[in-house]
Each structure stands twice: as structure tokens, then as C-alpha cells.
C-alpha positions as CSV (number, residue, x, y, z in Angstrom):
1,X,0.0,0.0,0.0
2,X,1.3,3.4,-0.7
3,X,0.1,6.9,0.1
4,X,0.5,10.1,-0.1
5,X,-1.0,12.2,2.4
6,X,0.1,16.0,3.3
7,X,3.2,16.2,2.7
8,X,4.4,12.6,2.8
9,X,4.6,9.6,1.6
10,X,4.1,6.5,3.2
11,X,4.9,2.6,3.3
12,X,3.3,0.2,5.3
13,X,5.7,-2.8,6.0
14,X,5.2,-5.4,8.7
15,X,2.7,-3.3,10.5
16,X,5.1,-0.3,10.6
17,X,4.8,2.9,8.9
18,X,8.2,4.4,7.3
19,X,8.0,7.3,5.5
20,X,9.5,9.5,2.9
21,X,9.4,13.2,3.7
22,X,9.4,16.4,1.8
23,X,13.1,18.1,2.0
24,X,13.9,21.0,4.4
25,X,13.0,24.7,2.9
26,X,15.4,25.8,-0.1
27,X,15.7,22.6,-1.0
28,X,14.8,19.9,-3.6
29,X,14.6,16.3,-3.3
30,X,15.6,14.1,-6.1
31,X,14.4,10.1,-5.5
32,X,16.0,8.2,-8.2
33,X,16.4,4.4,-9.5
34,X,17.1,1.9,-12.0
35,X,16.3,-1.3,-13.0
36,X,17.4,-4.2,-14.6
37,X,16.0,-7.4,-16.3
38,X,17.0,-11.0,-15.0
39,X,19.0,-11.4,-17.7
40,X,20.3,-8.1,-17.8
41,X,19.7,-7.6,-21.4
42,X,17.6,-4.2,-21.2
43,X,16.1,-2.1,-18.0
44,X,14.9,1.0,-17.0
45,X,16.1,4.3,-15.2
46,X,13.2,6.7,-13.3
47,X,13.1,9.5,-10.6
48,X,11.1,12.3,-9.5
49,X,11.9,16.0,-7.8
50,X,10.0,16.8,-5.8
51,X,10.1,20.8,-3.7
52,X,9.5,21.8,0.2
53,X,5.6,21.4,-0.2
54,X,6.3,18.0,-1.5
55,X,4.6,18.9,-4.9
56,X,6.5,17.0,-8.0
57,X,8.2,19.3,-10.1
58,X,9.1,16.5,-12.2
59,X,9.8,13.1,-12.9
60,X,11.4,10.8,-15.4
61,X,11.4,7.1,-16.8
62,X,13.5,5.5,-19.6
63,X,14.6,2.7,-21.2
64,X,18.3,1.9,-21.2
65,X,20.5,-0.9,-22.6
66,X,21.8,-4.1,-21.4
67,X,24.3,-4.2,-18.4
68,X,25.0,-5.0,-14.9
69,X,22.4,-3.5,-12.5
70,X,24.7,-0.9,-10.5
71,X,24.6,0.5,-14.5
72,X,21.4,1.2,-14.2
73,X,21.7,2.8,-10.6
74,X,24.5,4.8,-12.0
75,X,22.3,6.3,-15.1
76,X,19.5,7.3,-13.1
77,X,21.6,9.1,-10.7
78,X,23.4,10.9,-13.8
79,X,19.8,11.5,-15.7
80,X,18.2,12.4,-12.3
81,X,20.7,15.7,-11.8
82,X,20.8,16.7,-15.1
83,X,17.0,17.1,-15.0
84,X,17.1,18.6,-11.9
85,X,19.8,21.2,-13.8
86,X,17.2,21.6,-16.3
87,X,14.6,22.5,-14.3
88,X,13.8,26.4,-13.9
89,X,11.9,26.1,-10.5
90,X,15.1,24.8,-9.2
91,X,17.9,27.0,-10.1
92,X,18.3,28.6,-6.6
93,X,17.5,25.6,-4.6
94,X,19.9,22.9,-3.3
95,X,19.5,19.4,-3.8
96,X,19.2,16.3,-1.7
97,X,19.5,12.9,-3.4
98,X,18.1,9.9,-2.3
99,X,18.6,6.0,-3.8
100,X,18.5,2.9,-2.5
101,X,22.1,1.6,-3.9
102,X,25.0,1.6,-0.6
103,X,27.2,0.7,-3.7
104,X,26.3,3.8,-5.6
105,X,26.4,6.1,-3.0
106,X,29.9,4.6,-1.6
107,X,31.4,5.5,-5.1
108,X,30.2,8.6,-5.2
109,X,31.4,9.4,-1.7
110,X,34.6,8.0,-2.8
111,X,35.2,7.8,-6.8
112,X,38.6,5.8,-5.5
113,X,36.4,2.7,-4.6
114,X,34.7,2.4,-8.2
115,X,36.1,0.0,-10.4
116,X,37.4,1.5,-13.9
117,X,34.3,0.7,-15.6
118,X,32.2,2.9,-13.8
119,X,34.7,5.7,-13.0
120,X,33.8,8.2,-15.8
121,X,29.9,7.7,-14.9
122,X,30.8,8.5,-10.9
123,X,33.0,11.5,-12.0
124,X,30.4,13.0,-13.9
125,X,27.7,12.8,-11.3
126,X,30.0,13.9,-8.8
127,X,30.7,17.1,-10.9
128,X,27.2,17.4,-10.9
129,X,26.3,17.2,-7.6
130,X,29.2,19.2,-6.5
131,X,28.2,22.2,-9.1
132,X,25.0,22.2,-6.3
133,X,26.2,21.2,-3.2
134,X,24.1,18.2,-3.3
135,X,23.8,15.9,-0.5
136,X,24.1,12.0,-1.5
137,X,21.9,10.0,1.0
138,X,20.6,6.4,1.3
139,X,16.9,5.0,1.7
140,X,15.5,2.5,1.7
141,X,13.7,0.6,-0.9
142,X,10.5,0.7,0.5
143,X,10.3,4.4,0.6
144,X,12.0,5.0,-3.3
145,X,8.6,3.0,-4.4
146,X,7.8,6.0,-6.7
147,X,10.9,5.9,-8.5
148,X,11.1,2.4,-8.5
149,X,7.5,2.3,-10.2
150,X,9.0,5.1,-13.2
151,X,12.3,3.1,-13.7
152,X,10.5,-0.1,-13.9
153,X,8.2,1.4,-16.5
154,X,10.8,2.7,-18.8
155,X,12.1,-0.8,-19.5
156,X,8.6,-1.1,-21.4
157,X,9.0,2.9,-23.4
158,X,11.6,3.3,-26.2
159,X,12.2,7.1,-25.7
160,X,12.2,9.4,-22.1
161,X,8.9,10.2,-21.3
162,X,8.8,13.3,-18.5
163,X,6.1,13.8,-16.6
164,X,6.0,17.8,-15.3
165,X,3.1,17.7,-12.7
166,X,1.8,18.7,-9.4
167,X,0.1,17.1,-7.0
168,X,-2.1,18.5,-4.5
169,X,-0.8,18.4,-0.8
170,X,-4.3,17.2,0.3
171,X,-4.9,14.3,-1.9
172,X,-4.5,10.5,-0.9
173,X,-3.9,7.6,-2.8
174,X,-3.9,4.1,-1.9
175,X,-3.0,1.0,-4.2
């Protein structure tokens, strides 16, 4: 089950709630993810950014190529920030990114650790999180269930598909 209520999101797991929040004032949040098939022949990459009032600025979801799944992670990560670069309603706010890959996130916290394939991917998206003074954090899975949802979907679309909306802070969903 997952809803949005106010100005969260939540998960209900084993009879305990864990939620995803909306990021402090002056901020943005960028949730991002990727997926890959068992075979790893083709997957998907998807995110959304969302602002202070928890409203989704936007939100993205691809199709990408075969490779290992820490590809995938890696793209979505890269794809995420540069939307977020793109994006007029955040060019003054700072960025927090969240993703539910330790591996990831260790890389990019320090691009020593990253084996050479994956160096040039890690250097460009720590050039552009620095160029924003993003902060790089983990969540869990559970909570990145949005961008799960839009990377799984662009392993079915040939082209990026972006979806600029807004949600209102009142309305609940439940699936």
C-alpha cells in the first residue's frame, strides 16, 4: 500500500509505517532508480523532484541498454541531476538525493572505490552534484517505491517520457 498524504509519503511494512518526507526549505529532493531485467539484457532508469511542499516538479522514466544493474543505478543518478539542472523552478534551490544503492552512494562518496568501468559515470555525477552542493543519501527501498514504479516502466518505453506535474498536498492515494 502506498500513500500520499500531506506532505508525505508512506509505506506500510510489517505493520510499521516508514516514511519519505518532503526536504527542508530551499531545498529539492531528487528520488532516483534503475532497473534491470533477470538477464540483464535491457532495464529501465526513473526519478522524480520533488520541492519543500512536496509537490513533483518532475519526474522521469527511460529505457536503457543491457548491463549490470549498478549501470542502471549509476544512469539514473546521472539522468536524475541533469533534470534537476534543467529544471527552472530549481535553479536557486539545493538538492538532496536519495537512492536505495550503498554501492552507488559509496562510489560517489569516494570515486577511488569504483572499479574503472564505472569511473567516468561516478566522476560526472560527482561534478554534478558538487556544481550544487548536493547531499548524496541512502533510503530504503520501501520508501524509493515512486521511483522504483517510473524506472520499472521505462524498461517497457523506447524514448524518455517526463512527466511535469503537481500534485495536491491534500490528496491520498492508496493502491
Amino acid at each position: 500500500m502506498r500513500l500520499l498524504i500531506g506532505r508525505s509519503i508512506g509505506v506500510k511494512t510489517n505493520g510499521r509505517c516508514e516514511f519519505w518526507s518532503p526536504p527542508p526549505l530551499g531545498f529539492m529532493k531528487l528520488n532516483v532508480d534503475g532497473a534491470m531485467k533477470c538477464d540483464c539484457s535491457s532495464g529501465g532508469i526513473g526519478g522524480a523532484i520533488r520541492n519543500s511542499n512536496g509537490a513533483l516538479i518532475a519526474s522521469f522514466s527511460d529505457s536503457i541498454s543491457s548491463g549490470l544493474p549498478i549501470l542502471a543505478k549509476l544512469l539514473a543518478l546521472k539522468f536524475g541531476l541533469l533534470l534537476f539542472g534543467s529544471q527552472s523552478e530549481c535553479k536557486l534551490s539545493r538538492l538532496i538525493v536519495e537512492c536505495d544503492c550503498k554501492i552507488a552512494l559509496g562510489w560517489i562518496s569516494n570515486p577511488c572505490l569504483c572499479p574503472s568501468p564505472y569511473k567516468s559515470f561516478v566522476k560526472e555525477i560527482v561534478s554534478l552534484g558538487t556544481a550544487r552542493s548536493s547531499i548524496f543519501r541512502w533510503i530504503p527501498r520501501n520508501i524509493t517505491l515512486e521511483a522504483d514504479t517510473l524506472a520499472k516502466e521505462g524498461m517497457n518505453i523506447r524514448s524518455v517520457e517526463f512527466y511535469l506535474t503537481f500534485i495536491p498536498r491534500d490528496v491520498c492515494y492508496i493502491e
